[in-house]
N, C-alpha and C positions, 0 to 999 in steps of 0.2 A: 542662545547657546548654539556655538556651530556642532551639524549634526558628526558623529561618529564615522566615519569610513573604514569599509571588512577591509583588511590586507589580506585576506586568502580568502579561497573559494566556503562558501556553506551553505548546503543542502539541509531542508526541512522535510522529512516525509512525516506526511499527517495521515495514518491506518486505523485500523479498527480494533485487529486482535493479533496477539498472539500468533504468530506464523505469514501474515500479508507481508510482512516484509521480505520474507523469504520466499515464498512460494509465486509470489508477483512481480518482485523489482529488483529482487537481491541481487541477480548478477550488478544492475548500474550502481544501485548501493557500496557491493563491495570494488565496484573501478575505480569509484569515484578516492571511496576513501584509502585503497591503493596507492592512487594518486596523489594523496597530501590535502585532500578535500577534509573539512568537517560536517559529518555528515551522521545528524542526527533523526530520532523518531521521537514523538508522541503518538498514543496509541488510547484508540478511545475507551477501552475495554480490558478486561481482564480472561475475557475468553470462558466466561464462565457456564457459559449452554455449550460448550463445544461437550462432545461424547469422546468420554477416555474410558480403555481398559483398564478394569480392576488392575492390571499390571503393572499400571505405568504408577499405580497409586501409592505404593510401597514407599514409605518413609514421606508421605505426605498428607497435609490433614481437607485440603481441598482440590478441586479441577483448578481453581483459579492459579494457588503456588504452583499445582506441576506445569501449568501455562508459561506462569512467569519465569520459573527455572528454563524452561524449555526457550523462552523467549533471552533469558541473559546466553546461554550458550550459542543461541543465532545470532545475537550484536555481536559475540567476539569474536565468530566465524566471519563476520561480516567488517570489523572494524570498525563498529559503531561508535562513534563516538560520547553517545549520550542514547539514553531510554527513558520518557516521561508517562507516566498513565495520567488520563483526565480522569480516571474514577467512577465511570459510568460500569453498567453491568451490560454484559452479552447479551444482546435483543435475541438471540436465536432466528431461525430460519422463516418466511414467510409464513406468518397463522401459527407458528409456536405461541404456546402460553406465556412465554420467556418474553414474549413482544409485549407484554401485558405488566408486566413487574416495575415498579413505581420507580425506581433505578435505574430500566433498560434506558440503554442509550437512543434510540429509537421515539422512547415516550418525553424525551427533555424536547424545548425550545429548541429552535436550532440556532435563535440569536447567543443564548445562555453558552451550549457549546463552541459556537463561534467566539466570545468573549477570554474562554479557555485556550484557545488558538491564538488567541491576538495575546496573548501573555506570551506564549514561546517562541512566537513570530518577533516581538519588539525585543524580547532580552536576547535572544539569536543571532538576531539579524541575518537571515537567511537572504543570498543571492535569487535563490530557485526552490520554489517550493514545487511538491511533488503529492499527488492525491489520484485517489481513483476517479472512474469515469463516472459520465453521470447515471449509469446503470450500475453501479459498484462492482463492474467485472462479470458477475454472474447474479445481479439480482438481489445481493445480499442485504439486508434491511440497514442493516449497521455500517457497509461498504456505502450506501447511496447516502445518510446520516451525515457520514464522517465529510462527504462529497460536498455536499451541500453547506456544512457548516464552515469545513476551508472555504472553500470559494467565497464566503463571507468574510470571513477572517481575513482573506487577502487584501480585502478592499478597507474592512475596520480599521485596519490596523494602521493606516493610513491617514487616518481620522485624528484631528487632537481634541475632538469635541468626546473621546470615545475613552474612558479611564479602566486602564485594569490595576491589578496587584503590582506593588512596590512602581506608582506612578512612573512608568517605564514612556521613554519617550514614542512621539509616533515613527512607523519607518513602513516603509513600503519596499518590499522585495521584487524585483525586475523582473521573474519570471513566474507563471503557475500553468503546469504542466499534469497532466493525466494520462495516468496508465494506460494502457489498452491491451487486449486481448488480440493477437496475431487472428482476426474474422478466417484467411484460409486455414489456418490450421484445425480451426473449428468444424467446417465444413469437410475437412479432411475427415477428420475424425467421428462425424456424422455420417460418414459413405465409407468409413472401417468398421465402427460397431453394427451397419446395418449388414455388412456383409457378414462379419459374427455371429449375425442372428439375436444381436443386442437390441436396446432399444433407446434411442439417443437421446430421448425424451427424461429418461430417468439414468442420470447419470449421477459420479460423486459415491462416495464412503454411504452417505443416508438415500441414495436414487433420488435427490430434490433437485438436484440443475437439471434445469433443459437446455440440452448443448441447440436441438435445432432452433428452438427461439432466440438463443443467443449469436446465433453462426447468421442470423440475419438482419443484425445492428451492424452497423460499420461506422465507424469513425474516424474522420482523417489521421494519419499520421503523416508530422510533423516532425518530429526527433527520434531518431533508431540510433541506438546505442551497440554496439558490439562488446561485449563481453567474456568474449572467449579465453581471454587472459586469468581472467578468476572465477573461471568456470567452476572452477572444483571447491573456492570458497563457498559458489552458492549452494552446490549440493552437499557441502560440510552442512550450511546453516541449512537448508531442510530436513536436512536428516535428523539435525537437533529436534525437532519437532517429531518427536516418534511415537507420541500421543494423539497426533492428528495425518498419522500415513507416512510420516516425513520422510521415511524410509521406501513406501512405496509410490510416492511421488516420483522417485526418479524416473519409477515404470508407467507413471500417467499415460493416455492417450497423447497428449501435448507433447510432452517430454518427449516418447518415442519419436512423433511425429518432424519434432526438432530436431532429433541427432538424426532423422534420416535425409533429414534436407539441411542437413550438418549446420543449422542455423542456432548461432548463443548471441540472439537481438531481442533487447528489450523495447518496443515500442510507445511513442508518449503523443499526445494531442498537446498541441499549444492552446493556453484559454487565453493568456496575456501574455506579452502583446499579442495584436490578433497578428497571424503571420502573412506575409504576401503569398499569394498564387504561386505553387507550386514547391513552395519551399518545404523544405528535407534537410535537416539539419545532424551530423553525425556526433556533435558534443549540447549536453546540457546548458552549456555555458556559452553556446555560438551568441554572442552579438550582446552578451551580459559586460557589466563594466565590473572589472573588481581591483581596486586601488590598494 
């Protein structure tokens, strides 16, 4: 059977919980699909160790719905096209008890999860898949999880020796790409809170990120994205998340850090293809075929 050919662009982002699409990649999220892209999420999680105020609880009977609600309002700031959960629970933070629960996403196989990917990858067909780095950004158990199980997935999925749900055929998506964290802005913001008087070792809503071990990984980047144009859709879609800052994320250290060097660039590492020496690429889709 001759294989299927996309006639438009589509984007896979494979995240963890509730809010990464927003507070990580959502400016290229919302460019893209600006632009006539389809541009969908699976998300490994329901977000269910995240810490909500009693406030936000009102007229809901768990963390997980006000997650999910909070997470449909950020697709439609965003333009998403599609929302998928794999059904795993919220590992929680490094050494949380939450890391321990027989549902964390954290304690599954990461072939198991990656089989779950290759289901949304093959009926998709995703040009360019998109996932966190191999440090999930900041460490997060569930962000390195999710890392690890794409990066499988990419490759499974290519596979016909490799069967998922509703015998979907194989395809292999041309690009996988990884988020990154702008490393100067990190260090920026490690030589603002020290001058604060802060301590940059305990950063974040719960003091568990350590901005200086973070500000000391670097990663190539490969794809910078400008998004200045739907600037204002991504701080709509964080702000949907008002259960985890969404609001005060505007005023992050980062965030300040970015409107002062008036930068709205999303940064990505190439994992496939491997790229040549020195390349820098300004669109997602440089050097992708979409028929």
């Amino acid at each position: 059977m001759q294989e299927q050919k996309n006639s438009k662009k589509i984007i896979l982002a494979s995240l963890a919980h509730p809010d990464d699409e927003s507070f990580g990649m959502g400016g290229t999220l919302a460019l893209y699909a600006r632009q006539g892209a389809d541009v969908h999420l699976v998300c490994g999680t329901r977000g269910e160790a995240g810490d909500v105020d009693p406030v936000y609880m009102n007229g809901f009977h768990s963390v997980a719905e006000v997650r999910m609600h909070e997470l449909s309002c950020a697709a439609n700031a965003l333009g998403l096209a599609s929302v998928e959960y794999l059904g795993y629970r919220d590992s929680g933070m490094p050494g949380s008890p939450d890391n321990r629960h027989p549902h964390a996403l954290v304690a599954q196989p990461t072939e198991e999860v990656a089989l779950k990917i290759v289901y949304h990858i093959r009926k998709l067909r995703p040009q360019v898949v998109l996932t966190f780095d191999p440090i999930g950004g900041y460490r997060h158990p569930d962000h390195i999880a999710m890392h690890l199980a794409t990066v499988q997935a990419f490759d499974l999925a290519a596979d016909p020796q490799v069967r998922v749900e509703e015998n979907l055929p194989p395809y292999k998506p041309q690009k996988l790409l990884f988020h990154v964290i702008p490393r100067g802005y990190l260090r920026a913001a490690v030589r603002l809170m020290r001058l604060l008087g802060q301590d940059p070792s305990r950063y974040g809503r719960n003091k568990d990120i350590d901005l200086t071990a973070l500000a000391n990984v670097n990663f190539p980047v490969h794809v910078a994205i400008n998004y200045q144009r739907v600037a204002r859709q991504q701080e709509d879609a964080a702000a949907c998340h008002a259960s985890q800052g969404g609001q005060q994320n505007r005023n992050s250290l980062v965030r300040i850090l970015q409107r002062m060097m008036n930068s709205k660039v999303d940064r990505f590492m190439q994992a496939y293809p491997t790229p040549p020496d020195g390349y820098l690429a300004k669109d997602l889709f440089d050097g992708v075929s979409v028929n």
